[in-house]
N, CA, C, O and CB atoms as a CASP TS submission, in Angstrom:
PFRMAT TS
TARGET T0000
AUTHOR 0000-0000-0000
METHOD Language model
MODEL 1
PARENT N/A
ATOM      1  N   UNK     1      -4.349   4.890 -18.598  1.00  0.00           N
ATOM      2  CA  UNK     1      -3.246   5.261 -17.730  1.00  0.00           C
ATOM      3  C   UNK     1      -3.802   5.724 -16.390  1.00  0.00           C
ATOM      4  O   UNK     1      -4.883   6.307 -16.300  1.00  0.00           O
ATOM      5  CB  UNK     1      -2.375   6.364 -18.380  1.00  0.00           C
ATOM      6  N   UNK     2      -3.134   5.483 -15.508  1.00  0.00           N
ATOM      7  CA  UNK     2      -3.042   5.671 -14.118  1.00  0.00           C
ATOM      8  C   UNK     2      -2.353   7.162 -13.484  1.00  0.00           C
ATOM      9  O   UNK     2      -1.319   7.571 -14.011  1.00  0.00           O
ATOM     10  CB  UNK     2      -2.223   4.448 -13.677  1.00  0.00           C
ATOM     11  N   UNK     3      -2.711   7.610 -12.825  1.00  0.00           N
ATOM     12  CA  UNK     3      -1.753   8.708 -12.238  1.00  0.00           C
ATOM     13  C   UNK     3      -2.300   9.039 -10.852  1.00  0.00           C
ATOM     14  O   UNK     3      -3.501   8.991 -10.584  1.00  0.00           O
ATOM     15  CB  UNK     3      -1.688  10.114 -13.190  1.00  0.00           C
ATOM     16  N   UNK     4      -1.006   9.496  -9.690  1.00  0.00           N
ATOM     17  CA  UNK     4      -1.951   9.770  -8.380  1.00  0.00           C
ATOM     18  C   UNK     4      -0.908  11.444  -8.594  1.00  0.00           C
ATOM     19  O   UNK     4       0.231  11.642  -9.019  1.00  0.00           O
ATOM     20  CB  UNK     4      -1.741   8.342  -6.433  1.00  0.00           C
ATOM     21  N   UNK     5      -2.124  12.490  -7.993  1.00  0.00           N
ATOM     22  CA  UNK     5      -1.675  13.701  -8.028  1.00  0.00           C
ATOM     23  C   UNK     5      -0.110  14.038  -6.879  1.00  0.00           C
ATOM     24  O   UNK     5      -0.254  13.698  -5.705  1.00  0.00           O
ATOM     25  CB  UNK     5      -3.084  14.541  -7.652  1.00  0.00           C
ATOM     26  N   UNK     6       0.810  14.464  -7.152  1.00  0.00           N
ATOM     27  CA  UNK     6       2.364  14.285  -6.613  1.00  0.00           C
ATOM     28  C   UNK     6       1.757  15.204  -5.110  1.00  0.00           C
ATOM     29  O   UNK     6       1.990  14.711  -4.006  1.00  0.00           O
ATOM     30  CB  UNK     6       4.020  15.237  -7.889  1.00  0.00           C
ATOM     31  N   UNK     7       1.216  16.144  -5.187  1.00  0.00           N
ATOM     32  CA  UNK     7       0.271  16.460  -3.507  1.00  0.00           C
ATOM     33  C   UNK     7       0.083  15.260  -2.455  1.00  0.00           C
ATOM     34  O   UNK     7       0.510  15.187  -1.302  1.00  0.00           O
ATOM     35  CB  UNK     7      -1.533  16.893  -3.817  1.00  0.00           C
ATOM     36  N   UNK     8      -0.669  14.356  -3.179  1.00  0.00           N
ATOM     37  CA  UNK     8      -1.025  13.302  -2.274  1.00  0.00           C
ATOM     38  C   UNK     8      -0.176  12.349  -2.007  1.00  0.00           C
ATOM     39  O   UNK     8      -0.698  11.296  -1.640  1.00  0.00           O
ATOM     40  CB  UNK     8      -2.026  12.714  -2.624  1.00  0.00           C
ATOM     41  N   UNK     9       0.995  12.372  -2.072  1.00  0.00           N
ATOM     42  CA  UNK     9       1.870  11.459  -1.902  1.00  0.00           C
ATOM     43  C   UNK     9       2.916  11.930  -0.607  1.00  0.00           C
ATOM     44  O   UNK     9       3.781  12.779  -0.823  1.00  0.00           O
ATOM     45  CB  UNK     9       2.537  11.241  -3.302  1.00  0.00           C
ATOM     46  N   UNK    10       2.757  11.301   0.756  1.00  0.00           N
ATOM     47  CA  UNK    10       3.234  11.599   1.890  1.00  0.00           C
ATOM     48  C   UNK    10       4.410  11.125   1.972  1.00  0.00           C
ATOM     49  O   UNK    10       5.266  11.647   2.687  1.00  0.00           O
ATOM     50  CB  UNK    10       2.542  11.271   2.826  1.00  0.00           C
ATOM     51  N   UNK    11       4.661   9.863   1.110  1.00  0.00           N
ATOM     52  CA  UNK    11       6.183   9.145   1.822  1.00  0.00           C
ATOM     53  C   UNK    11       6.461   8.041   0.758  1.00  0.00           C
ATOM     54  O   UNK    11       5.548   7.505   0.128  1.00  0.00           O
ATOM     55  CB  UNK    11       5.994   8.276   3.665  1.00  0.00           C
ATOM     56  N   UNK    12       7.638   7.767   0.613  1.00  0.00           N
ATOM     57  CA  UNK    12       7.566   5.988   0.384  1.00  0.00           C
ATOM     58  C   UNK    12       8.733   5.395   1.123  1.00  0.00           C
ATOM     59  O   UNK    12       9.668   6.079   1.538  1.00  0.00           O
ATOM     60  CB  UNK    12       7.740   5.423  -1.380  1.00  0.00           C
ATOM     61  N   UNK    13       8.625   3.936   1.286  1.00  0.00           N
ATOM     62  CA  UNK    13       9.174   3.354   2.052  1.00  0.00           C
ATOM     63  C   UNK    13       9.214   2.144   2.033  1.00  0.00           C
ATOM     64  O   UNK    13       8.293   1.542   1.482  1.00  0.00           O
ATOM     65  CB  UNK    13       8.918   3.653   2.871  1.00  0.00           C
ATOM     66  N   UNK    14      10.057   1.590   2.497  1.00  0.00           N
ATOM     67  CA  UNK    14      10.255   0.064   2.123  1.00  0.00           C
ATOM     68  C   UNK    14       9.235  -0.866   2.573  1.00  0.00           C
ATOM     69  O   UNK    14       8.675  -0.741   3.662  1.00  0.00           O
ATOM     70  CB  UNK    14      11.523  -0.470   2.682  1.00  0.00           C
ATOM     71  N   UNK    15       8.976  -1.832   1.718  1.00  0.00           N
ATOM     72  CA  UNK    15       8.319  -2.628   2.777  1.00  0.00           C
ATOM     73  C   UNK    15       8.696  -3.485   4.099  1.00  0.00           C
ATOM     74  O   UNK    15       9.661  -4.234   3.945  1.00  0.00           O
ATOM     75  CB  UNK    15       7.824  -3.356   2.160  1.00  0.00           C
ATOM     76  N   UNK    16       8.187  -3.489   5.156  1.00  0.00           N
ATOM     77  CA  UNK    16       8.847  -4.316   5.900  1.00  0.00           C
ATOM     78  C   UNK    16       7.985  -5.348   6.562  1.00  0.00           C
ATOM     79  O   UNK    16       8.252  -6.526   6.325  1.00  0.00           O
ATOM     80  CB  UNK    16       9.560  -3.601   6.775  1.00  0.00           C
ATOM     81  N   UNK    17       7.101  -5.097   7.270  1.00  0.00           N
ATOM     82  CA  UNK    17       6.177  -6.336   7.520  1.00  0.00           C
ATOM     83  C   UNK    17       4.545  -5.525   7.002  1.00  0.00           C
ATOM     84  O   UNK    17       4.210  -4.345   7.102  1.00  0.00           O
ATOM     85  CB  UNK    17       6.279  -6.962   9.558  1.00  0.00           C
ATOM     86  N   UNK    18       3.754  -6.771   6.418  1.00  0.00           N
ATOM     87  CA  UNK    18       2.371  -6.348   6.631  1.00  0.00           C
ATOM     88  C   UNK    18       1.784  -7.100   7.233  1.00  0.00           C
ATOM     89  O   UNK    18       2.271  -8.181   6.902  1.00  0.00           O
ATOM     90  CB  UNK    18       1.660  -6.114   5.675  1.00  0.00           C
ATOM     91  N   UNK    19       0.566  -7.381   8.357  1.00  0.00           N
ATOM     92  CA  UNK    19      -0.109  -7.671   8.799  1.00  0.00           C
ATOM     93  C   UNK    19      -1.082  -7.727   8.310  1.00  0.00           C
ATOM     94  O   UNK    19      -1.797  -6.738   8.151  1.00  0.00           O
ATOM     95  CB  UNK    19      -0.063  -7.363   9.457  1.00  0.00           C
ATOM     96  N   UNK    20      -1.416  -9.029   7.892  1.00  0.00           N
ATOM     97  CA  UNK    20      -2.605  -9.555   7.272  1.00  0.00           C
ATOM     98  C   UNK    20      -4.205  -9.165   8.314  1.00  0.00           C
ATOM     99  O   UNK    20      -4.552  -9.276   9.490  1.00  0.00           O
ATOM    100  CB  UNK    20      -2.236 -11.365   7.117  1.00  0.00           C
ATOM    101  N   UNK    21      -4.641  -8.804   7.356  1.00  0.00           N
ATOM    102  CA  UNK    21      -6.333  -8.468   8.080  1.00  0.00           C
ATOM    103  C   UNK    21      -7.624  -9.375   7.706  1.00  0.00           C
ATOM    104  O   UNK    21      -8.213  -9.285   6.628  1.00  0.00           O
ATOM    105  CB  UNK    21      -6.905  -6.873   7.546  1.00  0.00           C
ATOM    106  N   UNK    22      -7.945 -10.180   8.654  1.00  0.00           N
ATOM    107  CA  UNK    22      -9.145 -10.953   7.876  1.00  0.00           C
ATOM    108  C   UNK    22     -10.472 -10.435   7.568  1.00  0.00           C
ATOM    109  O   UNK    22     -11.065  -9.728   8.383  1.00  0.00           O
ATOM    110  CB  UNK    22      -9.482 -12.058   8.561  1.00  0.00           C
ATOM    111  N   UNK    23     -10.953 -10.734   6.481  1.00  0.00           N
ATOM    112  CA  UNK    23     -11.868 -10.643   5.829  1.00  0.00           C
ATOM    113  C   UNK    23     -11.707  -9.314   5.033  1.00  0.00           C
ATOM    114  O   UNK    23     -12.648  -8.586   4.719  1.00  0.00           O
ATOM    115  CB  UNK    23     -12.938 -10.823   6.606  1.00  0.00           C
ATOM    116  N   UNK    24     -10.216  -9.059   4.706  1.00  0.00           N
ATOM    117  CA  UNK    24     -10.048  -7.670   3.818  1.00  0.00           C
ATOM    118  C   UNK    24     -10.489  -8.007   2.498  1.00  0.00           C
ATOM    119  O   UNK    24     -10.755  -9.202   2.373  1.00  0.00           O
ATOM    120  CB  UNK    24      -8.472  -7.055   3.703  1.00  0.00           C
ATOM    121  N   UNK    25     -10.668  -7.191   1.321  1.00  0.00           N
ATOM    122  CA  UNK    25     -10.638  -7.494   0.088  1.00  0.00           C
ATOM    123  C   UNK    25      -9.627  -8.356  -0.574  1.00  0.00           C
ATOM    124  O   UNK    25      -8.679  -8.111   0.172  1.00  0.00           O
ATOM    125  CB  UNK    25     -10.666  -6.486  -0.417  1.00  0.00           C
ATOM    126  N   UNK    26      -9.095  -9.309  -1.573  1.00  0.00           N
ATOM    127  CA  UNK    26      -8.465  -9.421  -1.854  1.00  0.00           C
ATOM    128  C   UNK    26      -7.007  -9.274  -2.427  1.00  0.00           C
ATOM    129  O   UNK    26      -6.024 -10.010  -2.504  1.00  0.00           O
ATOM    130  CB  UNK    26      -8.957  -9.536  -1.853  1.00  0.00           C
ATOM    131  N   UNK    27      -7.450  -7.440  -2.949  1.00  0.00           N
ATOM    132  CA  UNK    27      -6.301  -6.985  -3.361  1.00  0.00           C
ATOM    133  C   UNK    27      -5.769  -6.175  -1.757  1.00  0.00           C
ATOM    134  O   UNK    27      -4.857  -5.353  -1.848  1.00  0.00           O
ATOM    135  CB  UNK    27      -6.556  -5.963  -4.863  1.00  0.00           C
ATOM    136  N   UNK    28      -6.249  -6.398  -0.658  1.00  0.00           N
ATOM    137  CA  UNK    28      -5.617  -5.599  -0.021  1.00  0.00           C
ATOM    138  C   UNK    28      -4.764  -6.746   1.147  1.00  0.00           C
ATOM    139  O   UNK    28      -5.237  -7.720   1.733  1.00  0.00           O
ATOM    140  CB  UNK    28      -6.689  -4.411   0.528  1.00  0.00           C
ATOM    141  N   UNK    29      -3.462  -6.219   1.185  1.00  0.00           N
ATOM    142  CA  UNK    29      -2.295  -7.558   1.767  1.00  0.00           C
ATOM    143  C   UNK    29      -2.499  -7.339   3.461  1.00  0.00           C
ATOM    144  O   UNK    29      -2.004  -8.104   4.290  1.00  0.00           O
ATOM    145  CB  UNK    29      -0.127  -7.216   1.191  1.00  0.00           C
ATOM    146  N   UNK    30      -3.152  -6.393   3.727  1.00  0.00           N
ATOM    147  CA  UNK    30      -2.784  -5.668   4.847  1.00  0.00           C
ATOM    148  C   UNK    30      -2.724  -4.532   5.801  1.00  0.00           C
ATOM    149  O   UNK    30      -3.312  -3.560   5.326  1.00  0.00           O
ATOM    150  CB  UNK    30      -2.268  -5.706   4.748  1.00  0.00           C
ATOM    151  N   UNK    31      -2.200  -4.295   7.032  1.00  0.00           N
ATOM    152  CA  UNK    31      -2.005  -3.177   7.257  1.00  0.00           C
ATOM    153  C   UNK    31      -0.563  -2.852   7.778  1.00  0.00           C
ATOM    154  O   UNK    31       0.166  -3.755   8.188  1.00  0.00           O
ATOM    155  CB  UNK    31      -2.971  -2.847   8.006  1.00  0.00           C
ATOM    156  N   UNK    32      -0.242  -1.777   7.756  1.00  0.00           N
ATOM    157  CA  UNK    32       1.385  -1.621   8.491  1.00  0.00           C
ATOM    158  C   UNK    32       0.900  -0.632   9.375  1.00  0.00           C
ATOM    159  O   UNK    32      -0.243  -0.196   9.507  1.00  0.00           O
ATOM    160  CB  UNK    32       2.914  -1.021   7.449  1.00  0.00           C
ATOM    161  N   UNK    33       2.114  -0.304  10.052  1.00  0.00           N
ATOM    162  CA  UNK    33       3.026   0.931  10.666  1.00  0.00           C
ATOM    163  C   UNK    33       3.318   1.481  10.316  1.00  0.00           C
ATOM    164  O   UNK    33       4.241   0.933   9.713  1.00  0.00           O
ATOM    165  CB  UNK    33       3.835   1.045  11.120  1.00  0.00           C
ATOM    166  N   UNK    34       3.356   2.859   9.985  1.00  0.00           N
ATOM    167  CA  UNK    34       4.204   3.703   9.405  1.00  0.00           C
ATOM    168  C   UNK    34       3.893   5.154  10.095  1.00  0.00           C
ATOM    169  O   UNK    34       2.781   5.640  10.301  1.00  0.00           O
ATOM    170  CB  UNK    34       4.024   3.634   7.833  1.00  0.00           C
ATOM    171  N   UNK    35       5.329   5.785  10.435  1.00  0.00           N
ATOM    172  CA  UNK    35       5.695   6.492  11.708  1.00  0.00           C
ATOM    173  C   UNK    35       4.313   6.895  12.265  1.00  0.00           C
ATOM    174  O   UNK    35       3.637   7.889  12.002  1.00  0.00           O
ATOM    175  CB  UNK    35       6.720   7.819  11.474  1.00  0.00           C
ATOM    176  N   UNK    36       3.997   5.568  13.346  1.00  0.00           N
ATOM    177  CA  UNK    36       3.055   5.468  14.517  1.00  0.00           C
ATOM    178  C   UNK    36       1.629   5.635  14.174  1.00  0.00           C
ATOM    179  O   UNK    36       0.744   5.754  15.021  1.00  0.00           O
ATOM    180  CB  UNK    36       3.385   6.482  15.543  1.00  0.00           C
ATOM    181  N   UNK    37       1.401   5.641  12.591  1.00  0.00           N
ATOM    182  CA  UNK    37      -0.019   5.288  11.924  1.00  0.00           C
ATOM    183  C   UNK    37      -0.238   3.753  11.319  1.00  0.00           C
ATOM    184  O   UNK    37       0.507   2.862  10.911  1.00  0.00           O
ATOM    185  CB  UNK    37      -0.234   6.332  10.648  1.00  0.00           C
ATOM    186  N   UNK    38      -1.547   3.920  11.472  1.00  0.00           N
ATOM    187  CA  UNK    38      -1.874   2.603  10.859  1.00  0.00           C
ATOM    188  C   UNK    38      -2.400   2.670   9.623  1.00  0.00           C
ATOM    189  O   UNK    38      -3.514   3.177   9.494  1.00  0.00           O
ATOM    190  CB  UNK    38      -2.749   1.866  11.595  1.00  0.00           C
ATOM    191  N   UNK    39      -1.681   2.161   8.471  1.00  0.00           N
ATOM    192  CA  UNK    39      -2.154   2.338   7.122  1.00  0.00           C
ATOM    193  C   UNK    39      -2.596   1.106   6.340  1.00  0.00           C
ATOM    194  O   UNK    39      -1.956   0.066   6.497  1.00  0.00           O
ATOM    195  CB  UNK    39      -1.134   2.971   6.393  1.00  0.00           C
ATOM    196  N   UNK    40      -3.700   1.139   5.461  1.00  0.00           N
ATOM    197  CA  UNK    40      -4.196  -0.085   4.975  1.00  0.00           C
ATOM    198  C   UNK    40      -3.425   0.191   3.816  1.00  0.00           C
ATOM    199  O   UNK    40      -3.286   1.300   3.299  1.00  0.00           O
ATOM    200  CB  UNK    40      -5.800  -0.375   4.856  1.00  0.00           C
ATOM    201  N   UNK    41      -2.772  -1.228   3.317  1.00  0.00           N
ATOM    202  CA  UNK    41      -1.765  -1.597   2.393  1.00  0.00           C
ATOM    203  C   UNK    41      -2.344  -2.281   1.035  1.00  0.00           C
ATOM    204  O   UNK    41      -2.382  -3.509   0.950  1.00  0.00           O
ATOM    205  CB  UNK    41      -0.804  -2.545   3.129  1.00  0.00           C
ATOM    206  N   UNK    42      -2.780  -1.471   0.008  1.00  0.00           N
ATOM    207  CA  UNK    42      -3.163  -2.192  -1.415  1.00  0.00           C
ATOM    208  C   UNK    42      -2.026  -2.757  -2.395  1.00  0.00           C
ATOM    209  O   UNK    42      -1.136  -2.083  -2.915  1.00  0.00           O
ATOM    210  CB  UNK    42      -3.938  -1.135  -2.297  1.00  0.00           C
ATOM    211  N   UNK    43      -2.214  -3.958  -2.519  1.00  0.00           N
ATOM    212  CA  UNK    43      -1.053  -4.690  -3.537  1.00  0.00           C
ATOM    213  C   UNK    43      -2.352  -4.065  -5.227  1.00  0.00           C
ATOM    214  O   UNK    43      -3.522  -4.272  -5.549  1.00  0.00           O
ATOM    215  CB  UNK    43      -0.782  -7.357  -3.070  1.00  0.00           C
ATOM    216  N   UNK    44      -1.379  -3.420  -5.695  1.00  0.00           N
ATOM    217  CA  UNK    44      -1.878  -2.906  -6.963  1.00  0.00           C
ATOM    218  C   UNK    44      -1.812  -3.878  -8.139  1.00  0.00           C
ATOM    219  O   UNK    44      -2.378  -3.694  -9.217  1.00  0.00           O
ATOM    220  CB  UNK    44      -1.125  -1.699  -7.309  1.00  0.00           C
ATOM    221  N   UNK    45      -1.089  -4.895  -7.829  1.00  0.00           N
ATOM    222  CA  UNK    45      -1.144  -5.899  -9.016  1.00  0.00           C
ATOM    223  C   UNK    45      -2.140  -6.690  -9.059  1.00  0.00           C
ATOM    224  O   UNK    45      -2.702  -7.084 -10.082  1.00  0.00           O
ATOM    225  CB  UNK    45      -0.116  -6.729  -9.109  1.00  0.00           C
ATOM    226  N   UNK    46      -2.561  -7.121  -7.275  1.00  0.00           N
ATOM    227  CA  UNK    46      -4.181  -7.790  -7.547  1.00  0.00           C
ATOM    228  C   UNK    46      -4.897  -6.986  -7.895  1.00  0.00           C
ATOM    229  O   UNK    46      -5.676  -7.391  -8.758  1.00  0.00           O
ATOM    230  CB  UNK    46      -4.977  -8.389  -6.477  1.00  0.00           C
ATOM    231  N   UNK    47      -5.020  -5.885  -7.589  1.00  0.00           N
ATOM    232  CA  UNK    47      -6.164  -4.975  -7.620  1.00  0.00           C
ATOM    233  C   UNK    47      -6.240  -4.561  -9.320  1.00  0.00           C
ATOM    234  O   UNK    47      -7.238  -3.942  -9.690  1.00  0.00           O
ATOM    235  CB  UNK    47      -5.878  -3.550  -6.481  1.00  0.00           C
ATOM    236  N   UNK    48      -5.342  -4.858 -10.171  1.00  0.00           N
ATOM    237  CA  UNK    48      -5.510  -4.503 -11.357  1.00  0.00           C
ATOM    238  C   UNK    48      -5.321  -5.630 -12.273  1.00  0.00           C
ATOM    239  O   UNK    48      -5.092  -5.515 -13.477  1.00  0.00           O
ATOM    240  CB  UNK    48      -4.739  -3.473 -11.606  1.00  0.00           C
ATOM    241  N   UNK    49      -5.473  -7.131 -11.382  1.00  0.00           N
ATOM    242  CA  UNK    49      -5.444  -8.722 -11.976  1.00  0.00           C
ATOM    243  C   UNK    49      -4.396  -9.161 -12.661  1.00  0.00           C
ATOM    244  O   UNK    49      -4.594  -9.552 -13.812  1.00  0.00           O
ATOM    245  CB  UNK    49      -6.478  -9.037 -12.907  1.00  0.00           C
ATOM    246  N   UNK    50      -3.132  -9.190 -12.133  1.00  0.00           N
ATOM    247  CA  UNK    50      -1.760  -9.073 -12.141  1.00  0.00           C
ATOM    248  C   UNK    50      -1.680  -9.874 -11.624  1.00  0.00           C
ATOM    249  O   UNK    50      -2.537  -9.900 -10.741  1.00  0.00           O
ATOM    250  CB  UNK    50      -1.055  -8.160 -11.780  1.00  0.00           C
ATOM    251  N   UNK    51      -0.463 -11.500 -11.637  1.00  0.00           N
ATOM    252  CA  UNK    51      -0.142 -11.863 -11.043  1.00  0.00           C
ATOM    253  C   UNK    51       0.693 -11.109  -9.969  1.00  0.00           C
ATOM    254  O   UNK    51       1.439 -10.172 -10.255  1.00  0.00           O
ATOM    255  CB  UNK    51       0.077 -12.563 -11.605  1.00  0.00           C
ATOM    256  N   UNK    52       0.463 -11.713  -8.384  1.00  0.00           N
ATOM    257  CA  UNK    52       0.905 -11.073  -7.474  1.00  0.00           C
ATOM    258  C   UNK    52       2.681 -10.980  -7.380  1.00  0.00           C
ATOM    259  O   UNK    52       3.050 -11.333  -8.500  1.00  0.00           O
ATOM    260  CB  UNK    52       0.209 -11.676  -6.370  1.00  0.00           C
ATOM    261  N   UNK    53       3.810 -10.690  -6.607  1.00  0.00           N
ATOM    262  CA  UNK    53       4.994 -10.834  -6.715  1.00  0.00           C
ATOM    263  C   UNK    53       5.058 -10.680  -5.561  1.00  0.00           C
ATOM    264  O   UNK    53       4.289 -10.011  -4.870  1.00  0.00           O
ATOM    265  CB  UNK    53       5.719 -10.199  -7.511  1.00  0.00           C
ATOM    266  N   UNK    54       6.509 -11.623  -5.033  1.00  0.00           N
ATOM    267  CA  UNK    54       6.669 -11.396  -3.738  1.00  0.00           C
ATOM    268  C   UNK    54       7.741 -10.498  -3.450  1.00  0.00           C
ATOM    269  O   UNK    54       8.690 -10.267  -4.199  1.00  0.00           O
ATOM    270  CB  UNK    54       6.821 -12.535  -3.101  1.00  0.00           C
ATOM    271  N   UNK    55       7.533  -9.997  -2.306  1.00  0.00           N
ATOM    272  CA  UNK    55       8.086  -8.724  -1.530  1.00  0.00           C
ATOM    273  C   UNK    55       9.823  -8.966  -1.659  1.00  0.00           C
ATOM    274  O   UNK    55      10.492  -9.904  -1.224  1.00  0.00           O
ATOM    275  CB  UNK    55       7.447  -8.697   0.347  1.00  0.00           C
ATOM    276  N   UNK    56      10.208  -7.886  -2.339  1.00  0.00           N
ATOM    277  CA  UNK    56      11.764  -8.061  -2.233  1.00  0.00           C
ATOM    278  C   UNK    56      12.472  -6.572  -1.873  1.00  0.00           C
ATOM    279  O   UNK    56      11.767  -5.572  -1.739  1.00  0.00           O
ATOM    280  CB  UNK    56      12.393  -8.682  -3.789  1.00  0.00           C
ATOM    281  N   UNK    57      13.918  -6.529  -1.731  1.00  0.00           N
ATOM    282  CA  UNK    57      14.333  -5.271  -1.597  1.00  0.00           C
ATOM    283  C   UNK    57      13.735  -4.061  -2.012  1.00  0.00           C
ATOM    284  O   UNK    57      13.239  -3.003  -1.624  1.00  0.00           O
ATOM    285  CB  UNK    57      15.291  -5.264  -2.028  1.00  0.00           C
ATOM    286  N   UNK    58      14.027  -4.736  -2.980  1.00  0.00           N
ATOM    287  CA  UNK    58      12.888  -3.324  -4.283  1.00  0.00           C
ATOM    288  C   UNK    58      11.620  -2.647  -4.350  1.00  0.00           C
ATOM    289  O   UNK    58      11.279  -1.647  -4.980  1.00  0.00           O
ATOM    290  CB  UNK    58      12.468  -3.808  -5.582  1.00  0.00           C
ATOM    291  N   UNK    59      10.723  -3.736  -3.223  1.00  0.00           N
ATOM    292  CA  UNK    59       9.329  -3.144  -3.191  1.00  0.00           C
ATOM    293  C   UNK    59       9.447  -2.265  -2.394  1.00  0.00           C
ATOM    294  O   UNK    59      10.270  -2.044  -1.505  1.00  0.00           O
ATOM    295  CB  UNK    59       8.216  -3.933  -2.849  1.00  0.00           C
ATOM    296  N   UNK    60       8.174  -1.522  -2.915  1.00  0.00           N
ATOM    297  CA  UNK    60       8.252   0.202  -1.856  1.00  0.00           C
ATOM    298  C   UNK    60       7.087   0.514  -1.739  1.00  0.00           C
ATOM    299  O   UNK    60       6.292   0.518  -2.679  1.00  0.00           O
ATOM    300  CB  UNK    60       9.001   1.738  -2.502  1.00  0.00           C
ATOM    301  N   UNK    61       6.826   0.809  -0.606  1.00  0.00           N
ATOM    302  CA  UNK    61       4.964   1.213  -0.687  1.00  0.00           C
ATOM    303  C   UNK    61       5.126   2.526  -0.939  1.00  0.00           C
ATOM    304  O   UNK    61       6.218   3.091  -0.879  1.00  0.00           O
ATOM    305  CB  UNK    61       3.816   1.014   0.867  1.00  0.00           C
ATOM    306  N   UNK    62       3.978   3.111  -1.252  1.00  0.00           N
ATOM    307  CA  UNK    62       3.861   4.488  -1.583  1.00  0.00           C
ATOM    308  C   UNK    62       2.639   4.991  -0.883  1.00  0.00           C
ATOM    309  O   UNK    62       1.514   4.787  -1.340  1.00  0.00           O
ATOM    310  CB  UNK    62       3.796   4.715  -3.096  1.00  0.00           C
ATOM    311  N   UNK    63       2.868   5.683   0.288  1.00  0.00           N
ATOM    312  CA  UNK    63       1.739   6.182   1.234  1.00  0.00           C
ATOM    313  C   UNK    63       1.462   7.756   0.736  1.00  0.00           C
ATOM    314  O   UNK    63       2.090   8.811   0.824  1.00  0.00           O
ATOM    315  CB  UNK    63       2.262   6.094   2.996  1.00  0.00           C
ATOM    316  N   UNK    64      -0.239   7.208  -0.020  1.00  0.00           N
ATOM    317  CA  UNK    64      -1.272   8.443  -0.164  1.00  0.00           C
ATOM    318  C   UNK    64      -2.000   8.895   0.466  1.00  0.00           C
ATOM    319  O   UNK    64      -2.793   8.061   0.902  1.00  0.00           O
ATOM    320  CB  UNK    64      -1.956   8.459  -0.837  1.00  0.00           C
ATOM    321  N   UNK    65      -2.188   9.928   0.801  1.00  0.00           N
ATOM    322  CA  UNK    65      -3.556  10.928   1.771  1.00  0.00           C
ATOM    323  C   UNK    65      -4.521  11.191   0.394  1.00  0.00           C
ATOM    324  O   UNK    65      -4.355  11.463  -0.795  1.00  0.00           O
ATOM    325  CB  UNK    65      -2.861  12.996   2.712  1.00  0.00           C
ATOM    326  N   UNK    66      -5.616  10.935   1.320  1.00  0.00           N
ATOM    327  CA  UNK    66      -6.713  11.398   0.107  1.00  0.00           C
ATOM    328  C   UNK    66      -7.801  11.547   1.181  1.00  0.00           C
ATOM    329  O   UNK    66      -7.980  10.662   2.019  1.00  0.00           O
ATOM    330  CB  UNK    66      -7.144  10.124  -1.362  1.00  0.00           C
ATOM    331  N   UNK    67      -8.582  12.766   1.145  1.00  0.00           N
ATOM    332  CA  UNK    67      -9.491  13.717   2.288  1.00  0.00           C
ATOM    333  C   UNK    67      -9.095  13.111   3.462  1.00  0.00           C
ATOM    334  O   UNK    67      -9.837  12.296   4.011  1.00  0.00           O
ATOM    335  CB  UNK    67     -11.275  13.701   2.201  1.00  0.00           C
ATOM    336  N   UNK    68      -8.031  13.403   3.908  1.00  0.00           N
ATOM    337  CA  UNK    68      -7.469  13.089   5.261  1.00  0.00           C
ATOM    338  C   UNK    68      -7.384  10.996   5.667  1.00  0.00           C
ATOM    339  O   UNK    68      -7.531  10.284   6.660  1.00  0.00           O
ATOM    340  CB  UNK    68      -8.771  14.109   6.480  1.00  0.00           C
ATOM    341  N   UNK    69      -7.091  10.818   4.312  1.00  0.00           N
ATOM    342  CA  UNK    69      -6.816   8.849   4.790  1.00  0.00           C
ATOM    343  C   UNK    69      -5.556   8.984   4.100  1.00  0.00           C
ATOM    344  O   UNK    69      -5.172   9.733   3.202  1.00  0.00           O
ATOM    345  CB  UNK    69      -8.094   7.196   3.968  1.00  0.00           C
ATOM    346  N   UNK    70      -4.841   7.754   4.980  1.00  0.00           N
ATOM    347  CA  UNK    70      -3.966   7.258   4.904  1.00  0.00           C
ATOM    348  C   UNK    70      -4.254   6.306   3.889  1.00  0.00           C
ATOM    349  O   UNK    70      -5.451   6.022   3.932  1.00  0.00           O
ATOM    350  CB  UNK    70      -3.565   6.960   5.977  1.00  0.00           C
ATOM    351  N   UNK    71      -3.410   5.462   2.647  1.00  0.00           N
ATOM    352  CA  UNK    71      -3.138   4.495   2.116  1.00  0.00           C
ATOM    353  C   UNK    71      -1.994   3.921   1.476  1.00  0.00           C
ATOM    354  O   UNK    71      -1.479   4.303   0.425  1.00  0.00           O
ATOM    355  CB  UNK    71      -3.785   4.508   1.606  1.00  0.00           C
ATOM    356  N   UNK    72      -1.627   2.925   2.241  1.00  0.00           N
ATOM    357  CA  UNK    72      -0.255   2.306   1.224  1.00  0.00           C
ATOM    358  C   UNK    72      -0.306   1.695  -0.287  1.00  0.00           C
ATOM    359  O   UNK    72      -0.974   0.724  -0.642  1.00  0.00           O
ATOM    360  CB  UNK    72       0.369   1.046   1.969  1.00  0.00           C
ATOM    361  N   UNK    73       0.270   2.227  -0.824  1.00  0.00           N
ATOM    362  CA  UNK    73      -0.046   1.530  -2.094  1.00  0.00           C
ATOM    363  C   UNK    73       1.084   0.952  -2.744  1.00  0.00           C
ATOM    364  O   UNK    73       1.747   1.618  -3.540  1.00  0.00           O
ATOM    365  CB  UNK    73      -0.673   2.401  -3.029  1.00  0.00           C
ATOM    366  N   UNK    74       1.475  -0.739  -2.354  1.00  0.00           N
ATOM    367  CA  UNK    74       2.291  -1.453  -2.700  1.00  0.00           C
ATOM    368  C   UNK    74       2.431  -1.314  -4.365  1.00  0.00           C
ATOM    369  O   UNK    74       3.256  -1.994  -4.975  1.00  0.00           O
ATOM    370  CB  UNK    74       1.958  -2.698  -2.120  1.00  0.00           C
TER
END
C-alpha cells in the first residue's frame, strides 16, 4: 500500500493542460501551471505499470510539497 502524509498535500485540481517535456521519464506527462508555479506532473499509472488512461472530467492532479518541491501527481 501506498500513502502520501495529508501535510503534504497543497491542493487538487483538475486537470487542464499538460505540457509535454522532452526527454522526461516516462511516467512523467509533463509540466503545468498551477497558481503561477511550475509543477512537474507524474501519471501514477505509468509509474506503477498501469495501462495509461486518458484525461477526462474526473481526473485530478494532486499537488504535493515534499522539502520545499512542488509535484503533481496525476
Amino acid at each position: 500500500a501506498y500513502a502520501i502524509p495529508s501535510r503534504s498535500v497543497e491542493r487538487m485540481e483538475m486537470v487542464e493542460h499538460v505540457t509535454p517535456v522532452p526527454n522526461a521519464p516516462g511516467f512523467v506527462d509533463g509540466i503545468i501551471f498551477s497558481r503561477g508555479q511550475v509543477v512537474p506532473a507524474v501519471n501514477l499509472r505509468r509509474r506503477f505499470g498501469f495501462e495509461p488512461a486518458d484525461y477526462d472530467l474526473s481526473t485530478r492532479i494532486l499537488v504535493i510539497s515534499h522539502e520545499e518541491r512542488l509535484v503533481g501527481l496525476i
